[in-house]
C-alpha positions in Angstrom: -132.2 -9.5 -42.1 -130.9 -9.1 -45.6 -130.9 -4.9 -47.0 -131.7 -7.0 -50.2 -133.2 -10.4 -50.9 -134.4 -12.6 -53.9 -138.3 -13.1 -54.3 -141.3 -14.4 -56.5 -143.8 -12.4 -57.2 -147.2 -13.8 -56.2 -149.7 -11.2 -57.5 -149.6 -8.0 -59.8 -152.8 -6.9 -60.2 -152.6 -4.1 -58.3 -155.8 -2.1 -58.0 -154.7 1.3 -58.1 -152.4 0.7 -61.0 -149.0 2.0 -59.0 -147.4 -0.5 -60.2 -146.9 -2.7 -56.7 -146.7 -6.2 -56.6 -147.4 -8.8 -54.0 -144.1 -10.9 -53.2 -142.6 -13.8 -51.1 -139.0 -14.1 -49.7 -137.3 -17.1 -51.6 -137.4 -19.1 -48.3 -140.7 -17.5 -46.5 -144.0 -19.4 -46.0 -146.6 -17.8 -47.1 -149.5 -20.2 -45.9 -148.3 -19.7 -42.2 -148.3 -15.6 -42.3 -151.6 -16.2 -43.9 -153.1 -17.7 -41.2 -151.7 -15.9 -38.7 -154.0 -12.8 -39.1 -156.6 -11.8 -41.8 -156.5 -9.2 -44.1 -157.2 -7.3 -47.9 -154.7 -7.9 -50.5 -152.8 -4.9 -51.4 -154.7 -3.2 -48.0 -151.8 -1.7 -45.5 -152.1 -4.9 -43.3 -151.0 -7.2 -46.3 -147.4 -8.3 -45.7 -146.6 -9.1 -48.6 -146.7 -5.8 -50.7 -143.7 -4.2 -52.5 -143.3 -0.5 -54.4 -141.7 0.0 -57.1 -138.3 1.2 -56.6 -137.5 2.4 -59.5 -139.7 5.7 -61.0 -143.5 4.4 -62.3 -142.7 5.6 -65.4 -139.8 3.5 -66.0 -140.6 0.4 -63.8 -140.9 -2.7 -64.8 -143.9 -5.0 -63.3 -142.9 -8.6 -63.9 -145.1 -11.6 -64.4 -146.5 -13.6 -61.6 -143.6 -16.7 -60.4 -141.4 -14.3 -62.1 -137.9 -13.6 -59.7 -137.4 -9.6 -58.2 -135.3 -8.3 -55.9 -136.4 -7.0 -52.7 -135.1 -4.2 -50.8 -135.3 -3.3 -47.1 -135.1 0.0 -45.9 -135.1 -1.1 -42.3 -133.5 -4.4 -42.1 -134.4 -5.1 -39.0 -138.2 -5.0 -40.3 -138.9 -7.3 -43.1 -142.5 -6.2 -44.2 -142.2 -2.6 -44.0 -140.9 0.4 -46.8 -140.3 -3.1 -49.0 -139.4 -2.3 -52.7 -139.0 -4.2 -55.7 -136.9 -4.2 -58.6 -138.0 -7.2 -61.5 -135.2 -9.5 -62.1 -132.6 -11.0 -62.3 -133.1 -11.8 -65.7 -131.4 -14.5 -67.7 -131.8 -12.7 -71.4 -132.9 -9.1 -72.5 -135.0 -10.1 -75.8 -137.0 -11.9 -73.9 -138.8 -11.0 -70.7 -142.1 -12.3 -70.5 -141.4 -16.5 -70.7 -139.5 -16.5 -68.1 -139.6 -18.8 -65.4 -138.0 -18.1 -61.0 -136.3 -21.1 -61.1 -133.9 -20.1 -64.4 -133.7 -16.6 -63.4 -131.7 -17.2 -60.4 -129.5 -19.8 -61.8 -126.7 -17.6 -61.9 -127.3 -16.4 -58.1 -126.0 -17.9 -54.8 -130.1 -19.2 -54.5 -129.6 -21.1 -57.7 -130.3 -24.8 -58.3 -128.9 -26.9 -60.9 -130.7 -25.8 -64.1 -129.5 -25.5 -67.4 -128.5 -22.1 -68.8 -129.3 -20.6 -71.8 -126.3 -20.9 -73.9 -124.3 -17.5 -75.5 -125.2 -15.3 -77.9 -122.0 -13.5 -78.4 -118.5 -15.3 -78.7 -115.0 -14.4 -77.1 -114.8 -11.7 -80.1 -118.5 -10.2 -79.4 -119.6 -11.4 -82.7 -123.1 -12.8 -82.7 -122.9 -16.8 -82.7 -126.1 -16.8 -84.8 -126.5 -15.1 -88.2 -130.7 -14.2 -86.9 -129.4 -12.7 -84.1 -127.5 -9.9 -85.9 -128.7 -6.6 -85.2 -131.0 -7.5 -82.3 -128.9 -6.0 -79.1 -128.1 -2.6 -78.6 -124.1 -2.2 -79.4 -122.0 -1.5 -76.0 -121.1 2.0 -77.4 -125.0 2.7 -77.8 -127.6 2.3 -75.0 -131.2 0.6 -75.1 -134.2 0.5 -73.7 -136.1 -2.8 -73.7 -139.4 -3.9 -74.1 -140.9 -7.4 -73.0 -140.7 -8.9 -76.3 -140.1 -7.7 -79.9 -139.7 -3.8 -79.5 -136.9 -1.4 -78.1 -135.3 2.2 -78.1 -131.7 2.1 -79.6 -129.8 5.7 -78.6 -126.5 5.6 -81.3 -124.2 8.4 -81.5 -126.6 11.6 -82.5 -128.9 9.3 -83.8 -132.0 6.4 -82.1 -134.2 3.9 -83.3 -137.7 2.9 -82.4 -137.7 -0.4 -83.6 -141.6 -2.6 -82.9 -141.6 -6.4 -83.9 -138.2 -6.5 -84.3 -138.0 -10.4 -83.2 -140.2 -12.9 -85.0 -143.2 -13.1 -83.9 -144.1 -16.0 -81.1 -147.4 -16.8 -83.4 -145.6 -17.2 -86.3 -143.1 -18.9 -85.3 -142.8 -22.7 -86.9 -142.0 -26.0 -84.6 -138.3 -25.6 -85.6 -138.0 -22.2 -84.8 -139.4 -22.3 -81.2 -136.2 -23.6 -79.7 -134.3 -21.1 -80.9 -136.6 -18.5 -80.2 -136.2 -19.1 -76.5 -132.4 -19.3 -76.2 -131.5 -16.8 -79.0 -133.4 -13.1 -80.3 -134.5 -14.1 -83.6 -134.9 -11.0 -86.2 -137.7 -10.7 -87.9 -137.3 -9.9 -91.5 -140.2 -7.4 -91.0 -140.3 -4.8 -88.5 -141.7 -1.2 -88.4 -138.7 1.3 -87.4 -138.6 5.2 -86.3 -134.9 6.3 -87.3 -133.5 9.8 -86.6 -130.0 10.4 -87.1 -127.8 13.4 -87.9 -123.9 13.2 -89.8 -121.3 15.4 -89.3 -121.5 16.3 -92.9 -123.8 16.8 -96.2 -123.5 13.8 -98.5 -125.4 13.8 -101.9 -125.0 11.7 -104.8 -123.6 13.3 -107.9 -123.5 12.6 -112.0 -120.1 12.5 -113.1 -119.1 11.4 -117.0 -116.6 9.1 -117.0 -114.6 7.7 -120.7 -114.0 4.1 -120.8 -112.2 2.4 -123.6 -114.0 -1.4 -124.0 -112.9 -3.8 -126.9 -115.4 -4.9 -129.2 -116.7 -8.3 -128.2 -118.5 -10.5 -130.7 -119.3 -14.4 -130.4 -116.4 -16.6 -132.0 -117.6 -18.2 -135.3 -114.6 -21.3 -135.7 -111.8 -22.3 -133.6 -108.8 -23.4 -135.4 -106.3 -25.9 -133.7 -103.1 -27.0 -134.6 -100.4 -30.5 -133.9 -97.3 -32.1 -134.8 -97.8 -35.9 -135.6 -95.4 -38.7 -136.7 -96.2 -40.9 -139.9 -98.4 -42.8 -137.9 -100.6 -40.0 -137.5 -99.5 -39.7 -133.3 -98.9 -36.2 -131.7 -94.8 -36.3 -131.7 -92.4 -34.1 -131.2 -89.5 -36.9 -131.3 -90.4 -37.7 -134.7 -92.2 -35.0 -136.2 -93.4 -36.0 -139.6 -96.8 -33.3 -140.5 -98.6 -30.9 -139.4 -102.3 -31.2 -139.1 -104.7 -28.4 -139.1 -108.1 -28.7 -137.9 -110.9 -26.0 -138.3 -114.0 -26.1 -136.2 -117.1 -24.3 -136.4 -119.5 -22.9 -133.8 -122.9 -24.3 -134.9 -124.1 -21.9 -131.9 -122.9 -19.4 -129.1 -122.3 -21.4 -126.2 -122.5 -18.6 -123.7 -120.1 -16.3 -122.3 -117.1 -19.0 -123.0 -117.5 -18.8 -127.3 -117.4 -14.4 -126.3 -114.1 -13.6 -128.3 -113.2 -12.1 -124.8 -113.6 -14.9 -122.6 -112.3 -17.7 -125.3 -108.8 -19.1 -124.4 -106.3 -21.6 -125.5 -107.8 -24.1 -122.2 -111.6 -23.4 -123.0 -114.1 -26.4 -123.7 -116.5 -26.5 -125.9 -118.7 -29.6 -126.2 -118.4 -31.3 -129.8 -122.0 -31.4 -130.3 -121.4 -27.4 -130.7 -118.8 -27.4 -133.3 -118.3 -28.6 -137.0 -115.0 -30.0 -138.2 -114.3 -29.1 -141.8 -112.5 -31.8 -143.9 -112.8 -33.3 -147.3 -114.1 -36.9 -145.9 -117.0 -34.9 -143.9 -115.9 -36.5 -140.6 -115.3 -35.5 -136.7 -111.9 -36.9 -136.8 -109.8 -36.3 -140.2 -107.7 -33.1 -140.6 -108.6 -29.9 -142.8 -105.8 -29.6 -144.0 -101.8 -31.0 -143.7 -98.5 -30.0 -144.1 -95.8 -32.8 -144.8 -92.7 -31.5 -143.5 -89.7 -31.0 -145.7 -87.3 -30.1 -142.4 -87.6 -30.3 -138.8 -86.2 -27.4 -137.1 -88.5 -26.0 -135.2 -87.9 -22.2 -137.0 -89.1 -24.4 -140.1 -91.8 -25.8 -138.0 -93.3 -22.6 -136.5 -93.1 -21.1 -140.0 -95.6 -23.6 -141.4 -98.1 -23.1 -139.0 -98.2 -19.1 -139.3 -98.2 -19.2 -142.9 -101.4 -21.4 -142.9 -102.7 -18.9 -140.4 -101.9 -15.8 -142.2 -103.5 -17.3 -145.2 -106.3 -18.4 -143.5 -106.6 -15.0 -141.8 -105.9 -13.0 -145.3 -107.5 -15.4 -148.1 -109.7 -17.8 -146.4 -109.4 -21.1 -146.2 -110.8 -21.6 -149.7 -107.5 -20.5 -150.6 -106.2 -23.8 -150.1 -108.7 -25.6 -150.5 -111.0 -24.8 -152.8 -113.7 -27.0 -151.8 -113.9 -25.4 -148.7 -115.6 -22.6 -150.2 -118.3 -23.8 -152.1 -119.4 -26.4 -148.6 -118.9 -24.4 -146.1 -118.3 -20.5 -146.3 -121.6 -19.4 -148.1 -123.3 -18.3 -144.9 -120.9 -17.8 -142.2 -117.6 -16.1 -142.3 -114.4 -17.2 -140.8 -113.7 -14.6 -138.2 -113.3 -14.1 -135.5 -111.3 -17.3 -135.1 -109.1 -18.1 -132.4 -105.8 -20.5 -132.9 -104.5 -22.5 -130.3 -102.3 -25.6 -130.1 -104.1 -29.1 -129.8 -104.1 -30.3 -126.1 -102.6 -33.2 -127.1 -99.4 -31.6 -128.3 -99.6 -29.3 -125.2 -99.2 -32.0 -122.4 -97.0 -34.5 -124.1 -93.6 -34.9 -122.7 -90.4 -36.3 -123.6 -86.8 -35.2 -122.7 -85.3 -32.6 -122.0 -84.2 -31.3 -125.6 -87.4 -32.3 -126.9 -89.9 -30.2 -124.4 -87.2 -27.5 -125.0 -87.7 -28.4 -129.4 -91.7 -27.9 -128.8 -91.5 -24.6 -126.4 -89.2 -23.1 -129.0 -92.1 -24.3 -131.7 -95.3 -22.6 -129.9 -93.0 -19.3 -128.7 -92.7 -18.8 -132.6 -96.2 -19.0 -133.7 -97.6 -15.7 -134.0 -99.6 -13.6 -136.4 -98.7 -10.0 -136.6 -99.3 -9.3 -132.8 -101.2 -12.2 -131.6 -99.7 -14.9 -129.7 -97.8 -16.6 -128.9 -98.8 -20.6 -128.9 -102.4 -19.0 -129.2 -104.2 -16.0 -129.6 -107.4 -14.5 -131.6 -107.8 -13.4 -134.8 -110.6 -10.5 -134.7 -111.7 -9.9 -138.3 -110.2 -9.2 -142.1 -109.1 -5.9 -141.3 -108.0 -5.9 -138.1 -106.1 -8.8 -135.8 -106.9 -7.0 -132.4 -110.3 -5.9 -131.7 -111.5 -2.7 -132.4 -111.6 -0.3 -129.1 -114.3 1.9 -128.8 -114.5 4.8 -126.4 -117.8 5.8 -125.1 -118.6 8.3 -122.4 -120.6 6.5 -118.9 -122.8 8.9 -116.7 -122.4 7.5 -113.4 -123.6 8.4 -110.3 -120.9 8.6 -107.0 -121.4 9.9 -103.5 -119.6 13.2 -102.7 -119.1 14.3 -99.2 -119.2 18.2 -98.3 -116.3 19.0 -95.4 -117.3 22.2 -95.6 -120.9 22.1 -94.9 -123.5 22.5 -92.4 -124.8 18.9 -91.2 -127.2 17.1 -92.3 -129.9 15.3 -90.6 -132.3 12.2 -91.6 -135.4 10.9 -90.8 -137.4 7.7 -92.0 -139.9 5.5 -91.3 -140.3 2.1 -92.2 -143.1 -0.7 -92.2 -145.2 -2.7 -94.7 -148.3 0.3 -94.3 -147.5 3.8 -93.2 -150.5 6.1 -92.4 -150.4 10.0 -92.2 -153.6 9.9 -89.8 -154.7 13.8 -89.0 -157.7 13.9 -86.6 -158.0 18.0 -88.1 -157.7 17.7 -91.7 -160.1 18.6 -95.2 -163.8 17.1 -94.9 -163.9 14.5 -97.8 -166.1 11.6 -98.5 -163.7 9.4 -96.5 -163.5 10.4 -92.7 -161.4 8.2 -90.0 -163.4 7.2 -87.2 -161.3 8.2 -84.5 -163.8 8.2 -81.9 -163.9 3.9 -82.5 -160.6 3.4 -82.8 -158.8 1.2 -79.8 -158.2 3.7 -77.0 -154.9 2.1 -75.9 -153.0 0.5 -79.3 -154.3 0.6 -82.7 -155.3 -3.2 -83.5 -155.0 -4.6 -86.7 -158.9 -4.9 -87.2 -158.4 -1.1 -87.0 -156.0 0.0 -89.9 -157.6 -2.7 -92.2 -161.0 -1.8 -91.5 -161.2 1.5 -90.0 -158.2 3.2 -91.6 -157.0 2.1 -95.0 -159.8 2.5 -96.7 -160.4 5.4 -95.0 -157.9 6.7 -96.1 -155.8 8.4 -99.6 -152.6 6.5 -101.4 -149.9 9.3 -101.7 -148.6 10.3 -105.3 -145.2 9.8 -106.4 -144.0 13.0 -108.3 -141.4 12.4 -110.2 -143.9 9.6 -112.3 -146.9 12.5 -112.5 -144.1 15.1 -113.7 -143.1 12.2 -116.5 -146.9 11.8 -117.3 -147.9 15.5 -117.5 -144.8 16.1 -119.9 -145.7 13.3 -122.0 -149.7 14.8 -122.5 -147.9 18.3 -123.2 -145.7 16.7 -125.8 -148.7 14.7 -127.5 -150.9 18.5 -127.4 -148.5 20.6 -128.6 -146.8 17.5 -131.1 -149.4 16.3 -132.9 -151.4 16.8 -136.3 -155.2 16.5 -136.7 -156.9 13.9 -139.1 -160.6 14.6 -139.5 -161.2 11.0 -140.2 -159.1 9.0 -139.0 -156.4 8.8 -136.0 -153.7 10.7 -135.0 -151.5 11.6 -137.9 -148.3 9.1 -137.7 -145.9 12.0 -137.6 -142.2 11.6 -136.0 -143.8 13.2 -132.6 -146.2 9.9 -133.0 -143.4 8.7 -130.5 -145.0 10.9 -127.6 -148.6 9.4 -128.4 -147.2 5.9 -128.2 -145.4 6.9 -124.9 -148.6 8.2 -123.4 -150.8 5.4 -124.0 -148.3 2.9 -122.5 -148.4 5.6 -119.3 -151.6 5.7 -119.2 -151.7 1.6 -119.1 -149.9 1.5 -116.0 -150.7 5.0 -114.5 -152.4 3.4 -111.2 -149.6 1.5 -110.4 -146.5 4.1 -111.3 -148.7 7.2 -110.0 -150.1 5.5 -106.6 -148.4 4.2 -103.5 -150.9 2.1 -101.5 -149.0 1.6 -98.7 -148.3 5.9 -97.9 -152.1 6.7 -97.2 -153.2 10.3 -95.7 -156.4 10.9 -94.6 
């Protein structure tokens, strides 16, 4: 006779509540012992009866046609000084739903079912993002309930987590399967922390300077190209230059920001305006016949149309310019930048090298080169502007005492004392479920039972305000208060007072 055998259980409803169950060997027959004599279930002439071996307190009684092991102290007598231990088990967030037959599939008594599959890969990282979090780490230990709840023990620190999986009832048809091969966190759960740290950590103000450029929206965009007499970007036969000047008949986000713009940004055309004379989306603003084609000569007529844009306006040569178009909007900040056309054509060698010499030259006091903006009249750059930030950072103690943490988390969180102040709300304790508060209970025996807890910091805010408007404000026999510069306060306290219930109350911290 095995010391230790596989069984079912058959029965365990135990009348004295110890905790025993009635069991079968995986290969008895329980109809033949039956017969063979008569007796009272759970009586000391029943066979089949097995104690807990493990401590009351901490044993587990498993489901009828659930799988235990079964230990003999006398192997040479099979039905006496049996215990049981439930299992084996074939998941740990899951106890309940299981079934004999997959519960020894891993065991020499096994048949050919099919197993659960892994929730941990080779690298003991969860194989499914719901799983996360649901398994006590191997440096930790747990304690597991059936379904849904368990007792993490970390490093001076545990858990008491209830509902942590999602709830069987709520589950949809989808979720079911992977509710019995995987733990499935719930994205609500009501959790008991404690934990202690080594050291005291507390957040701090600290003033920090930063130095942040001015940023302003981009009002035209002014682009550049060498063409040939035909008109035809070319730098082979470079005949004029052609300067086009767009403006932004809108922001158009973060791109037209004048520090996000850049020489490859796009900006859809309905957005912009081309100035020229004939009033059309293709012609020129403005050209420049070329009198010689070195590329110093080249680069020199482009900035000086830019540095008397930038200086004089465009009205400067043109005229006409300013009386259609300047009257409302003013030119900067602008931002140069060759035409795309003239920055992907190619050729050979000498002439890439003619064009790179061109767009290196193009600059306008310290912008550039090729491209660059052009912040306002007085200055190129954008202004800097240093301001002072109050920012909060965590600083860590080493040479203090530890520091220790509680909290408790759920959607409703009661402070239930059965000894506290006679008011005109009492708890019925005396009704309430003798064994596990329902939820019939805290909805109608406890919340409104019960008081919503204050939150300080939005009372201090409040009485402060009322002081100010007291001590602030002058009378008007007649009429309202006076409109002083202390009116402020009053306006303050009336919008306080609008959402008072809301700042001042927490519903869901309730005392009794």
């Amino acid at each position: 006779m095995k010391i230790i055998d596989i069984g079912i259980c058959i029965d365990n409803n135990d009348p004295k509540g110890l905790g025993r169950i009635r069991c079968v060997r995986y290969s008895d027959y329980v109809s033949e012992k039956e017969k063979a004599f008569s007796y009272e279930p759970y009586s000391d002439d029943d066979l089949f009866v097995a104690n807990p071996f493990l401590p009351t307190n901490i044993n587990f009684v498993p489901e009828v046609d659930q799988a235990v092991k079964i230990i003999n102290y006398n192997p040479e007598k099979e039905n006496v000084n049996v215990e049981y231990i439930a299992g084996p088990f074939t998941t740990t967030h899951d106890f309940n739903d299981q079934s004999f037959t997959p519960q020894i599939g891993n065991t020499t008594y096994g048949t050919s079912v099919k197993h659960k599959p892994d929730i941990f890969d080779n690298k003991q990282n969860y194989r499914k993002k719901i799983s996360v979090g649901s398994l006590a780490k191997k440096t930790d230990y747990g304690i597991y309930g059936k379904y849904g709840s368990d007792l993490i023990f970390t490093e001076n620190g545990l858990q008491l987590r209830g509902g942590k999986l999602l709830s069987k009832e709520k589950a949809k048809p989808n979720d079911r399967n992977e509710i019995y091969s995987y733990p499935v966190m719930s994205k609500k759960s009501s959790v008991l922390t404690l934990k202690k740290f080594p050291h005291k950590m507390e957040l701090q103000k600290v003033t920090e300077t930063t130095k942040n450029a001015e940023i302003r929206d981009l009002n035209h965009i002014v682009e550049y190209n060498i063409v040939n007499n035909s008109g035809n970007t070319s730098i082979s036969s470079p005949y004029k230059i052609q300067f086009f000047v767009y403006k932004f008949l809108k922001p158009y986000g973060e791109i037209s920001k004048s520090n996000n713009f850049n020489e490859n940004s796009i900006v859809p055309s309905s957005l912009l305006k081309l100035y020229n004379e004939e009033d059309n989306t293709t012609s020129p603003t403005h050209e420049v016949i070329l009198n010689s084609t070195g590329f110093t000569e080249v680069a020199g007529e482009v900035r000086d149309f830019l540095y008397t844009l930038h200086e004089d306006g465009l009205g400067k040569i043109n005229p006409l310019y300013n009386e259609r178009f300047f009257r409302t909007t003013p030119l900067h900040p602008f931002y140069f930048r060759p035409k795309e056309s003239l920055v992907s054509i190619g050729g050979t060698t000498s002439e890439l090298n003619y064009k790179k010499n061109i767009l290196s030259s193009i600059k306008i006091y310290n912008t550039g080169p090729k491209s660059g903006l052009v912040f306002s009249i007085n200055s190129v750059s954008p202004p800097v502007k240093t301001s002072k930030v109050v920012k909060e950072v965590i600083k860590i103690d080493k040479k203090s005492e530890e520091q220790t943490f509680s909290s408790l988390k759920s959607d409703k969180i009661y402070f239930l004392s059965t000894d506290t102040n006679k008011t005109e709300k009492l708890v019925p304790f005396e009704n309430l479920d003798k064994y596990e508060l329902t939820q019939t209970d805290y909805i109608e025996k406890i919340d409104k039972n019960t008081y919503s807890s204050v939150r300080g910091e939005n009372l201090i805010q409040f009485l402060e305000k009322v002081i100010d408007v007291l001590f602030q404000h002058e009378h008007n026999v007649v009429g309202p208060m006076v409109k002083t510069e202390q009116f402020q306060s009053y306006t303050e306290l009336v919008k306080l007072i609008e959402t008072m219930r809301n700042d001042l109350l927490n519903n869901s911290i309730r005392i009794n």
